[in-house]
N, C-alpha and C positions, 0 to 999 in steps of 0.2 A: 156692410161696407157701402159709403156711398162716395162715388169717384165723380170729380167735377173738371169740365173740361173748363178752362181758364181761357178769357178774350177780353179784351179793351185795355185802358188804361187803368190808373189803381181805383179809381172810383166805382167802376165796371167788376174789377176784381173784388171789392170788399161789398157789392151788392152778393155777387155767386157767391163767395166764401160762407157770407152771415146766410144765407138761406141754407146751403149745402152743412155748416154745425149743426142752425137749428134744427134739422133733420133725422141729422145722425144724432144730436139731442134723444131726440124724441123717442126715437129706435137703438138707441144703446148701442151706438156702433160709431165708428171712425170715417173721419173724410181722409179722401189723397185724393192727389190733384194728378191732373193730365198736363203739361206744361207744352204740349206739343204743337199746338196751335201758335203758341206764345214763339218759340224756337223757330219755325218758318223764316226764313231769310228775305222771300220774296215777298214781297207786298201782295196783297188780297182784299179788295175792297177796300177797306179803310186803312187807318195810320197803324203801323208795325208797331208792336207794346213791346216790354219786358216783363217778367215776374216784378211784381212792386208791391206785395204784402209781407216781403220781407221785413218792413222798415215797424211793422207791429212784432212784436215778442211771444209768437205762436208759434207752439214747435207742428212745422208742414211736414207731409207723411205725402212724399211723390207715388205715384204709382207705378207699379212695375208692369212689364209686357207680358206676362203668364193676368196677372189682374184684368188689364186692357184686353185680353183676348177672350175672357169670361164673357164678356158680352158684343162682343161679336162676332165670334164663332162657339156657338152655344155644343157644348159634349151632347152625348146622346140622353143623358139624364134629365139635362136642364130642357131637355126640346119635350121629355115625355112631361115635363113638371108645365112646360107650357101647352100643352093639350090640353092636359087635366085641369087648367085653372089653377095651378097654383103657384107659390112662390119663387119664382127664377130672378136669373142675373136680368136685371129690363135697362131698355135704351128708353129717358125720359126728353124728347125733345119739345121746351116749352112753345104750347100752341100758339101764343099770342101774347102780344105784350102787356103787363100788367100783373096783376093780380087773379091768381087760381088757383081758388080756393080747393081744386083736389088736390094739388099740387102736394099740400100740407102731408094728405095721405097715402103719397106713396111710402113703398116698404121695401125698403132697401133688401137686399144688392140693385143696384142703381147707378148709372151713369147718366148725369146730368149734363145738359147740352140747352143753355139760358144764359138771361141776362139776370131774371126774378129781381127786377125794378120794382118794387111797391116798398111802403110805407106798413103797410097793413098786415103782410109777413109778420112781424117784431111785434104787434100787438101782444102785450105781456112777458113777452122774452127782452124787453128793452136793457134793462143790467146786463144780461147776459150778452149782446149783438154789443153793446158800449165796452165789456172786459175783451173783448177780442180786440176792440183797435183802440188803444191805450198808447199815446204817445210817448215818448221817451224825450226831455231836455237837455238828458246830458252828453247827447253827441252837437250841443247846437256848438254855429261860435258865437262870437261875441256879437256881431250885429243882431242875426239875429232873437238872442238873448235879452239884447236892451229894447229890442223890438215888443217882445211879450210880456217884458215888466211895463213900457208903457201901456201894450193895451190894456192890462190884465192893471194898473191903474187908474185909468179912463175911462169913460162913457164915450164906447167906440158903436160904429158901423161898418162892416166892413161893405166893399161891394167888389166883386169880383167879374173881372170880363174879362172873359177867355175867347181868344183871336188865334192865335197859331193854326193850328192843322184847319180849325173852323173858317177860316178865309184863304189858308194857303192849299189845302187837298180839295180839289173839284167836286172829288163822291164824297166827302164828309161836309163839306157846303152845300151842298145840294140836298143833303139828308138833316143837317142838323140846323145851319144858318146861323147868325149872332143875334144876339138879343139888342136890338136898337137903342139908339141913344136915349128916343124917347121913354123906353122904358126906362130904364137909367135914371133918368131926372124925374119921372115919376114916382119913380119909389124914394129918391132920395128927398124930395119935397114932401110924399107924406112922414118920411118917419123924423127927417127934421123938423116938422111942422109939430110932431107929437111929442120929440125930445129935444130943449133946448138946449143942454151941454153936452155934445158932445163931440170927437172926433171921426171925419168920415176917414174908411183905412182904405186906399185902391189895392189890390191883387189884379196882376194881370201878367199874361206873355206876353205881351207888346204893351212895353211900360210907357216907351217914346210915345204913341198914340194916345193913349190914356192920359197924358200930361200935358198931352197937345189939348184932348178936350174937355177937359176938368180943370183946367189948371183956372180959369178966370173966378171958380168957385168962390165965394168969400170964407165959405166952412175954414175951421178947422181942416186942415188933410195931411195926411203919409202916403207917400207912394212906395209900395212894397215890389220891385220886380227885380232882385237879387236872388230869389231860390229858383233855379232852374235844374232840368234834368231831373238827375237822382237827389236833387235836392228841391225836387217839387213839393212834397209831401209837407215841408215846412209853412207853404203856405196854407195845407189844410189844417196844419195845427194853429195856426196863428189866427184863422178865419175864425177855427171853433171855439177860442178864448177869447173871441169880439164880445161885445154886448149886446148888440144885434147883428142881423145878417140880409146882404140882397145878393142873391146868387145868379146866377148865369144860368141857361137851359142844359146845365152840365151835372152829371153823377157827381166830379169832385166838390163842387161845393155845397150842393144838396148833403154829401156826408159831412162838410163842416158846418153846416146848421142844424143837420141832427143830432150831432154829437155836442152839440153848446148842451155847456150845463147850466146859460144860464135861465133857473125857471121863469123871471121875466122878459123873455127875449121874444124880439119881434123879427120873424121872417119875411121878407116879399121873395116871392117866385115868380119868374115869366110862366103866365097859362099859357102860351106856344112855346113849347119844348120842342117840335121840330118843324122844320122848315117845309117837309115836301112832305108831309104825314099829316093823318087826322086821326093818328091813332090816342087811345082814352086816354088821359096822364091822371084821371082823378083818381086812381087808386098811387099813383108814384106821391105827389104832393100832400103832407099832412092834411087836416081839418082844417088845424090852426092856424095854417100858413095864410100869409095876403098871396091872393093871386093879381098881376097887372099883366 
């Protein structure tokens, strides 16, 4: 059994989830999730989520409070199996951000308590981590429907800037920041320098801004800022059917460039992922990614 406690937004959630399968993978056993954290009413440091791996066709297996108590208040069994070195219910709180590589070997019963942000996780399970978040089109509407047939007929970019809580929450600005303009036009000067046709796509939550500063572009452009809410999710699928990608210092678009299927597809990534940290991001960022 390995139980995962659930935090962030859904980008955050389908990093835990795809580590906490691969896992129970490995060890022949089942995940369920802790939503508890998620249910908190009061705010806690950062911006208040909902569950939001709904919107993938996985059937979730919650956990119940006899499961949750397994590992933190251990029977008199589990306490002698913890003396003797052996297999008990364990609390795994990831040590640091990134990539760890024990991480792979723990041995369920296990309660996880992480972000497990890497790239490097998935090395060989890629099919596998891709069948879990498999989008669905047929709850779109019609916008955007004709949205996805133009990209998915086009030689697009998208680029995505994400402002909402990242300018408007004080401790999420302070920890994360936006990615500047200049990088923005930097990336978008190299990959139109590399590919002549095609259309730049914006993603954003704050469309008005974005249009305020792109708009002088001579590109090609769509400004996409109609899926909001529980209708976010739309824009990571529309991101991951671009033909190429510049993402934000954000989990959600990081999973719509890794889920492009397209094999010639060119990434740029911001190499400052956070604002007030100098923590490693070179295990989160593929190989192949451009970093600016």
């Amino acid at each position: 059994m390995v139980i995962l406690k659930l935090q962030g937004g859904l980008g955050n959630q389908m990093f835990q989830y795809a580590f906490a399968s691969l896992l129970a993978k490995k060890n022949k056993t089942e995940v369920y999730l802790d939503k508890t954290f998620l249910s908190r009413k009061k705010k806690i440091g950062f911006t208040t989520r909902n569950f939001e791996l709904h919107v993938f066709n996985n059937n979730y297996n919650e956990a119940s409070k006899k499961q949750l108590s397994l590992f933190y208040k251990l029977s008199f069994l589990n306490k002698i199996k913890k003396r003797l070195n052996l297999n008990y219910p364990k609390i795994f709180n990831e040590p640091f951000f990134g990539f760890n590589k024990s991480a792979l070997n723990i041995k369920p019963p296990v309660y996880l308590n992480g972000y497990f942000q890497s790239a490097v996780y998935f090395n060989g399970f890629e099919p596998m981590i891709k069948d879990l978040f498999l989008f669905s089109t047929d709850s779109l509407d019609l916008l955007n429907k004709d949205l996805l047939a133009k990209i998915k007929n086009t030689n697009t970019i998208s680029v995505h800037i994400r402002r909402g809580d990242y300018v408007e929450d004080k401790v999420t600005q302070e920890f994360h920041g936006c990615c500047s303009l200049e990088y923005y036009f930097k990336a978008i000067k190299l990959l139109t320098d590399l590919y002549k046709d095609y259309t730049l796509v914006f993603f954003s939550d704050d469309g008005d801004w974005v249009k305020e500063q792109f708009e002088s572009l001579t590109h090609s452009k769509i400004f996409v800022d109609n899926n909001i809410g529980e209708n976010s999710w739309k824009d990571m699928m529309l991101m991951s059917s671009c033909t190429h990608n510049i993402i934000a210092n954000s989990s959600f678009s990081w999973w719509a460039a890794w889920l492009n299927e397209n094999s010639e597809r060119t990434v740029v990534a911001p190499i400052k992922w956070f604002a007030s940290s100098d923590l490693d991001i070179k295990k989160l960022l593929p190989d192949e990614w451009i970093k600016l």
